[in-house]
C-alpha positions as CSV (number, residue, x, y, z in Angstrom):
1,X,0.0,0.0,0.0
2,X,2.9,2.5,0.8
3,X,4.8,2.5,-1.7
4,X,1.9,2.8,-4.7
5,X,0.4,5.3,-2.7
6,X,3.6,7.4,-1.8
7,X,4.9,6.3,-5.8
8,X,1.8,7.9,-7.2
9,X,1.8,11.0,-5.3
10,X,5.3,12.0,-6.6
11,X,4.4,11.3,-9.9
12,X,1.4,13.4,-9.9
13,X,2.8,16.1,-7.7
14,X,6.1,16.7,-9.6
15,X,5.2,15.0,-13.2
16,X,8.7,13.8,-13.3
17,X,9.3,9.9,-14.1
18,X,12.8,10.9,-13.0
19,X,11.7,12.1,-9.6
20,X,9.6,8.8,-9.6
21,X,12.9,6.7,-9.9
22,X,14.7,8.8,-7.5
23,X,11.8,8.0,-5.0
24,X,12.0,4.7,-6.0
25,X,15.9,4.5,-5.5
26,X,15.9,5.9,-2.0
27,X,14.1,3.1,-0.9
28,X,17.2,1.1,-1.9
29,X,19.8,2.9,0.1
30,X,20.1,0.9,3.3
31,X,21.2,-2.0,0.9
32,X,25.0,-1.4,1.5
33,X,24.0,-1.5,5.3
34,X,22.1,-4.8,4.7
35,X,25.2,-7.1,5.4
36,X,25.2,-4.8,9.2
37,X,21.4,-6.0,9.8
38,X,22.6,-9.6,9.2
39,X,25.1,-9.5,11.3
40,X,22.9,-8.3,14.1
41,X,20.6,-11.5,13.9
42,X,23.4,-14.1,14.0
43,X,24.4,-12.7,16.9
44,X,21.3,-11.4,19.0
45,X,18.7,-13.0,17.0
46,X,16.7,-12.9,13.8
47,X,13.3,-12.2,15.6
48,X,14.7,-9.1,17.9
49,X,16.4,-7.5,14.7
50,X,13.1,-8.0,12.7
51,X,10.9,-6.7,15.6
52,X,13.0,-3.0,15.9
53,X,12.9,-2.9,11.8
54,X,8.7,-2.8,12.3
55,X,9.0,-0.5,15.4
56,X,10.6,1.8,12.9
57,X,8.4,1.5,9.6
58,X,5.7,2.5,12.5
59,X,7.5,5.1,13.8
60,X,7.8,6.4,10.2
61,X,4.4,6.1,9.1
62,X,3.0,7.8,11.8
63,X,5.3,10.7,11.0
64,X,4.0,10.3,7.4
65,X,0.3,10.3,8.7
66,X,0.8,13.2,11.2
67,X,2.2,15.6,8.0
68,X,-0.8,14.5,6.1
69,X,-3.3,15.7,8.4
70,X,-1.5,18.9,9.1
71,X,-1.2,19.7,5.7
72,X,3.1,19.6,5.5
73,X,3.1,16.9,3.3
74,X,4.7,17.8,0.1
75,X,7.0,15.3,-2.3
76,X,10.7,16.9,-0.1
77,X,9.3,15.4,2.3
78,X,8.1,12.2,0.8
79,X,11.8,11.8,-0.7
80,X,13.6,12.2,3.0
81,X,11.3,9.7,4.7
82,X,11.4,7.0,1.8
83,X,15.4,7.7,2.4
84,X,15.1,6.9,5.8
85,X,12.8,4.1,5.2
86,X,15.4,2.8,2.7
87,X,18.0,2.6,5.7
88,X,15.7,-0.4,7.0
89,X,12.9,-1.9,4.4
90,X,15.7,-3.9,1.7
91,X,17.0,-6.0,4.9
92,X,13.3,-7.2,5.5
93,X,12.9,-9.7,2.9
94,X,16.3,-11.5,3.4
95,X,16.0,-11.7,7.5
96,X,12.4,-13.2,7.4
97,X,14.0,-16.3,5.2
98,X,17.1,-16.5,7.3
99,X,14.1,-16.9,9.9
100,X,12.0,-19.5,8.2
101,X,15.1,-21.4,7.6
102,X,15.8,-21.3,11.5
103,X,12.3,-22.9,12.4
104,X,12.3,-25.5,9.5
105,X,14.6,-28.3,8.7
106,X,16.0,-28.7,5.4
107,X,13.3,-30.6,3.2
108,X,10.9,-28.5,4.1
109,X,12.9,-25.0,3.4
110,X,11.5,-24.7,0.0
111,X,7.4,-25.0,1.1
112,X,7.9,-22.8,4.1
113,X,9.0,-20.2,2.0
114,X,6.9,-20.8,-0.7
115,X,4.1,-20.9,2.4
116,X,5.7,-17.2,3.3
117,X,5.7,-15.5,-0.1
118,X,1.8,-16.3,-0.9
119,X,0.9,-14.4,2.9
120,X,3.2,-11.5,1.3
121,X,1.9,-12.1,-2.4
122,X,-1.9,-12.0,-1.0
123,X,-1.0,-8.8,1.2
124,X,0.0,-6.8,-2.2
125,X,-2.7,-8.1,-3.9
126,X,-4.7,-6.3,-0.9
127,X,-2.8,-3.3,-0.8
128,X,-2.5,-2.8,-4.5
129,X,-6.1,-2.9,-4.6
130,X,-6.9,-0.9,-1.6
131,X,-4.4,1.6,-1.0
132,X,-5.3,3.5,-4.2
133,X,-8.7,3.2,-3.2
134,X,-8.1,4.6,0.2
135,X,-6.5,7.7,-1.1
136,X,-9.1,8.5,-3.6
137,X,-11.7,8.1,-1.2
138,X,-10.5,9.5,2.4
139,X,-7.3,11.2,1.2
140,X,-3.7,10.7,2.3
141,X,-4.3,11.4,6.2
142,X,-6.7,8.2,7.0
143,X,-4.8,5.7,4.3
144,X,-2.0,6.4,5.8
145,X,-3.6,5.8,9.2
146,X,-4.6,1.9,8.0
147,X,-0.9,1.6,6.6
148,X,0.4,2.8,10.0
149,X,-2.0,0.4,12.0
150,X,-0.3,-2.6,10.1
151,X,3.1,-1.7,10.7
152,X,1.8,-1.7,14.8
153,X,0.0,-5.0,14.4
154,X,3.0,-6.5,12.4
155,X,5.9,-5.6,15.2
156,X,3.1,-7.0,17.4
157,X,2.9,-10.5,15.5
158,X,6.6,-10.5,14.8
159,X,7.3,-10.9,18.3
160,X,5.1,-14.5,18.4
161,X,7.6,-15.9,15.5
162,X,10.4,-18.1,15.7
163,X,12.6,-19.2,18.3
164,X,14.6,-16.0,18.6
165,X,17.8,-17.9,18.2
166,X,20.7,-15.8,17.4
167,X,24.7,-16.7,17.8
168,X,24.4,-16.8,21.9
169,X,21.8,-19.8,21.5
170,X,23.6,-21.6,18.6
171,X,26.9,-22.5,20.2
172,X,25.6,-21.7,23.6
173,X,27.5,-19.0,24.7
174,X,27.1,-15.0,24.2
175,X,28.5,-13.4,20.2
176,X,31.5,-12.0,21.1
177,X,34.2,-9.9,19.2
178,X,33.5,-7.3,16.4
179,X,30.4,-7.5,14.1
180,X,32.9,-6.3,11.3
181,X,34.7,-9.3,12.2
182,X,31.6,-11.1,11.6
183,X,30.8,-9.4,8.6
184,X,34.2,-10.1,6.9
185,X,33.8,-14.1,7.6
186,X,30.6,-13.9,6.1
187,X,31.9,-12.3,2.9
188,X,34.9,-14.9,3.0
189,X,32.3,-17.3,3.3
190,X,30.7,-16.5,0.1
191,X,34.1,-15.9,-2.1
192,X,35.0,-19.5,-0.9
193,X,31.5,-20.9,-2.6
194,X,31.2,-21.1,-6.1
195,X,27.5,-21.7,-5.7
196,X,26.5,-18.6,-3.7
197,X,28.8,-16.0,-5.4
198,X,27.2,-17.1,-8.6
199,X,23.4,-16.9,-7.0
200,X,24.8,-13.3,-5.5
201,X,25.7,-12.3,-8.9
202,X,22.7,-13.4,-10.6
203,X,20.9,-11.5,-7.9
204,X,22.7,-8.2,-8.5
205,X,21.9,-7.9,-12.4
206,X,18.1,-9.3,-11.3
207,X,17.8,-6.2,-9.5
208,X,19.3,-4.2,-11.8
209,X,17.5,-5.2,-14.5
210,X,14.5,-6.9,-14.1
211,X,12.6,-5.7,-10.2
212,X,12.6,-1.5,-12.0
213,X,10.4,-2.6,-14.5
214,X,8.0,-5.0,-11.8
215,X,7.6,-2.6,-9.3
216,X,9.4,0.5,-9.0
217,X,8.3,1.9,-12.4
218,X,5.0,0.9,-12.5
219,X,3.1,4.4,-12.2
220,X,4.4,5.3,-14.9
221,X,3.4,2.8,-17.2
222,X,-0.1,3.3,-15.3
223,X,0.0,7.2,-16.3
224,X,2.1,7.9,-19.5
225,X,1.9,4.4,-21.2
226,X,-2.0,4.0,-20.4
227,X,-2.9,7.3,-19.7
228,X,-5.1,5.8,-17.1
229,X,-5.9,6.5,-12.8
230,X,-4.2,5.5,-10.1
231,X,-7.0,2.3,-9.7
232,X,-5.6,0.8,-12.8
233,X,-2.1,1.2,-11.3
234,X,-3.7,-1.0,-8.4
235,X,-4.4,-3.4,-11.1
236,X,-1.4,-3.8,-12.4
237,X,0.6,-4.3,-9.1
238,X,-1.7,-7.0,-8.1
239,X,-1.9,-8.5,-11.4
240,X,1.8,-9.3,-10.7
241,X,1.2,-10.0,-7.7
242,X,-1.8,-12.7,-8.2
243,X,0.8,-14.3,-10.7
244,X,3.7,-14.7,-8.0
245,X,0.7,-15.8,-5.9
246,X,-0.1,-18.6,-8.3
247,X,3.7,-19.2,-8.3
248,X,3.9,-19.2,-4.7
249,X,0.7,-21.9,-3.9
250,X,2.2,-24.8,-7.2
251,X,5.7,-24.3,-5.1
252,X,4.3,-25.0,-1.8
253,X,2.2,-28.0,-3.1
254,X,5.0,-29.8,-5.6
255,X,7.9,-28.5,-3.7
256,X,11.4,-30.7,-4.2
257,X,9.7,-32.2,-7.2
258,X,12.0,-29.7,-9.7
259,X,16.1,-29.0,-9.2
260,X,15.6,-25.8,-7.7
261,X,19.1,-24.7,-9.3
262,X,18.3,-25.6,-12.7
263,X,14.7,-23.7,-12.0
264,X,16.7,-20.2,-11.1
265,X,17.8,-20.3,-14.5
266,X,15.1,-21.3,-16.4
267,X,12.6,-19.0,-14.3
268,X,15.2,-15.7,-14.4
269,X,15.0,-16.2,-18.0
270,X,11.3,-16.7,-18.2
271,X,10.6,-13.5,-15.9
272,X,12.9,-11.1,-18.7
273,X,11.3,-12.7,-21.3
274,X,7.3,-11.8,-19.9
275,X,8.3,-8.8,-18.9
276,X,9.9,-7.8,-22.5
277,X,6.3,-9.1,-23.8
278,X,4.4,-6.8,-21.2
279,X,6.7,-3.9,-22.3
280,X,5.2,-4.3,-25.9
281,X,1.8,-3.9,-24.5
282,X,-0.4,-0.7,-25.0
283,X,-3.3,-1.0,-22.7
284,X,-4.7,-2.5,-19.6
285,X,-6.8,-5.5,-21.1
286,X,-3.0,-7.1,-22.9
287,X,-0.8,-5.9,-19.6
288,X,-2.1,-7.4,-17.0
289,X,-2.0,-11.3,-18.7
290,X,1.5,-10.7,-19.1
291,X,2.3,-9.1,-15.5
292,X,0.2,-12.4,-14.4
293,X,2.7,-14.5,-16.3
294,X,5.5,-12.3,-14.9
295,X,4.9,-12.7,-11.5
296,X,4.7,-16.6,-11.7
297,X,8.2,-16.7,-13.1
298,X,9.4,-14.5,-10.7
299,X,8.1,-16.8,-8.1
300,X,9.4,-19.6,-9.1
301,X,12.8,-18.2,-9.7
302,X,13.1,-16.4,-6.5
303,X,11.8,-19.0,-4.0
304,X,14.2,-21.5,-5.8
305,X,17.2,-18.5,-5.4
306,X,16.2,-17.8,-1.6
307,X,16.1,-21.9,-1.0
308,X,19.0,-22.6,-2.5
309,X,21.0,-20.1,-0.4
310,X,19.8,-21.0,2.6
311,X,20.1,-25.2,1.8
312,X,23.8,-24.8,1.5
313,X,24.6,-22.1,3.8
314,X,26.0,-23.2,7.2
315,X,23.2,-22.4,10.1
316,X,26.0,-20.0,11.7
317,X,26.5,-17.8,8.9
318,X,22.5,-17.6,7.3
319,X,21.8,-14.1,9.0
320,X,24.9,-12.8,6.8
321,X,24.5,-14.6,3.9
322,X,21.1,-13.0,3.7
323,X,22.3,-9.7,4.6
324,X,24.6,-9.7,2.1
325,X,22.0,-11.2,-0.6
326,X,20.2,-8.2,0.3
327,X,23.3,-6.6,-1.0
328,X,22.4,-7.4,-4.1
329,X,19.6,-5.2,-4.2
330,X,22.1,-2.4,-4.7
331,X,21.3,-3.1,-8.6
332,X,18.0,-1.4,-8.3
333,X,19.8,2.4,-8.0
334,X,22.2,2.3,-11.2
335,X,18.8,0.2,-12.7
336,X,16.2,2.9,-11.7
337,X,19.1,6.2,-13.1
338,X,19.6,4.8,-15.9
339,X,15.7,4.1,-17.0
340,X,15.0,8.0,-15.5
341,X,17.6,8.9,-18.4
342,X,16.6,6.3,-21.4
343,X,12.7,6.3,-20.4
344,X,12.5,10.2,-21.2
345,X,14.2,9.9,-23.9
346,X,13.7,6.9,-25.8
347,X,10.2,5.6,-24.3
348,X,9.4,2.8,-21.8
349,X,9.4,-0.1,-24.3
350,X,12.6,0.8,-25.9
351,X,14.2,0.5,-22.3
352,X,12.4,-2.5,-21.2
353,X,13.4,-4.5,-23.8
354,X,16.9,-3.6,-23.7
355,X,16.7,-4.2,-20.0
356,X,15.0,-7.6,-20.4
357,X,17.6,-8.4,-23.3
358,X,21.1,-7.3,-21.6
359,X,19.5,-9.5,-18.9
360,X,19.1,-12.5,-20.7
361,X,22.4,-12.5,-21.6
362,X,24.0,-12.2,-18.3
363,X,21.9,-15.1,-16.8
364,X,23.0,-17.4,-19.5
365,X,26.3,-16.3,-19.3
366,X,26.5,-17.0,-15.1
367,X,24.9,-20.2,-15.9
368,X,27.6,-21.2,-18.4
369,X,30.2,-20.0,-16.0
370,X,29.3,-21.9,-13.0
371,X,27.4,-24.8,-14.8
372,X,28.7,-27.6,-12.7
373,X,27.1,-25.4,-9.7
374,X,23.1,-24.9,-11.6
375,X,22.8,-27.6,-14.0
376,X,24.9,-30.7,-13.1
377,X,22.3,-33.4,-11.7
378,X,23.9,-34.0,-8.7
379,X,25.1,-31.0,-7.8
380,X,24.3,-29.3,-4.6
381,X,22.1,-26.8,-5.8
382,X,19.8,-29.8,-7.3
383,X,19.2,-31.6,-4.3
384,X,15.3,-32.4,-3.6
């Protein structure tokens, strides 16, 4: 709900797609903390670290909701809290896994987090759907009121997850020495493993490439591709959404019946190739099929990704190795400047498609380079 509504209003206010992908970027920054927020669960525990990070989305929101109804709100503003924001929000994804994978065993990694992304599929299926609703309706003040209500009842529920294991409970003494210390063996860690510096790579130049033209860039296709409202944007959003959905629930059901590192590949490629077919689309009726499409390769790409990683991680180092997934998310910034350049200039489909194309490319290349890691039978990442 936040981020269509807040990505909307800067569009609308300002105009600017540029402005848009700025927005959209600052909600990126905290990546090159990410590795930090890691760290911080392996050694006090994954549940405490994810608890504070929804104190503070509250904390934030109700700043958000307290401008609105005094009438400060204006896009500055906007910009500086989704910077803050950005501090916190990239670490989220990556430290609820690295929690999932504490509570489950092994075989059952890939349904639990399957299980995991259709409660956050269905949410932005919600959200898409209502949060545009809201602000057309009550205005800014009171949706932002209902999205500051969830962030409270989310830190509440956060706190009945998990075991709240961190390093002290592992090897049953307290973490001691240096969290940079901590944060170097974790980054050794993944140099030494052919399999997760190649799924770290692939990551980055996913970011880069492919989440922009999901998510991020998505008002303005709604507005200057369309030329529609901010309900169709809701459309779209859950349309991909309602795909990775779909993705999500066949995972959870058939899960270990596909190599899940052969399925990164195949999927990655899949998701470029339906969102270079949605790019070529010129209304609402042919878009949201292929946003559908999109968001069930995207699922089944990025479940198999986050399984893998976690599989054949050691238990010690998961917090960091999601951290520094999270990392990876860094792509979205020199993604999202360089489509505020091209998009201006040489249109939305133009950019998508060379997006979706130099994508391509690069997947196939990292699966050629570490083939004996993705596509050998027996190889690690194939286990079921």
């Amino acid at each position: 709900m936040e981020t269509i509504i807040l990505g909307w209003y800067v569009l609308t206010e300002t105009g600017s797609v540029l402005l848009l992908t700025l927005f959209a970027s600052l909600q990126h920054v905290g990546t090159l903390v990410a590795p930090l927020f890691g760290v911080m669960g392996d050694r006090v525990g994954l549940r405490a670290v994810l608890c504070a990070m929804r104190t503070a989305y509250f904390a934030l929101a109700a700043t958000l909701m307290t401008l609105a109804y005094a009438g400060l709100l204006d896009p500055a503003v906007v910009l500086v809290l989704a910077a803050v924001t950005g501090v916190v929000r990239p670490s989220d994804v990556g430290m609820r896994s690295a929690l999932a994978s504490d509570t489950m065993p092994p075989a059952l990694l890939m349904g639990a987090i399957s299980i995991q992304r259709t409660t956050q599929d269905s949410a932005r299926i919600a959200g898409a759907l209502t949060g545009t609703a809201l602000v057309a309706t009550l205005g800014m003040g009171p949706a932002y009121t209902v999205v500051a209500a969830f962030y409270a009842t989310s830190a509440l529920l956060t706190l009945q997850t998990g075991g709240g294991r961190g390093a002290r409970d592992r090897r049953g003494e307290p973490a001691a020495g240096s969290p940079w210390r901590d944060l170097r063996e974790g980054l050794a860690y993944v140099r030494r493993a052919p399999l997760l510096l190649a799924l770290m790579t692939l990551a980055f130049f996913l970011n880069m490439t492919a989440f922009p033209l999901m998510s991020s860039l998505m008002p303005y296709v709604a507005k200057d591709v369309y030329g529609a409202d901010q309900a169709t944007l809701g459309y779209l959003v859950a349309a991909g959404a309602c795909g990775a959905l779909l993705g999500s629930v066949a995972l959870s059901r058939y899960r270990g019946t596909f190599p899940a590192g052969r399925m990164v590949i195949v999927f990655s490629c899949a998701w470029y190739a339906m969102l270079m077919l949605f790019a070529q689309t010129a209304a609402p009726a042919t878009g949201v099929p292929a946003l559908v499409l999109a968001g069930i390769a995207f699922a089944l790409g990025q479940i198999s990704m986050f399984t893998t990683l976690l599989r054949n991680s050691d238990e010690r180092f998961r917090g960091r190795i999601m951290g520094i997934r999270m990392l990876a998310i860094y792509g979205n910034l020199p993604g999202l400047w360089t489509a505020g350049v091209l998009i201006p200039a040489y249109g939305y489909a133009f950019t998508a498609t060379l997006y979706c194309t130099l994508g391509i490319v690069v997947t196939v290349a990292i699966a050629l380079r570490w083939r004996a890691e993705f596509w050998r039978p027996d190889a690690p990442a194939n286990r079921r």
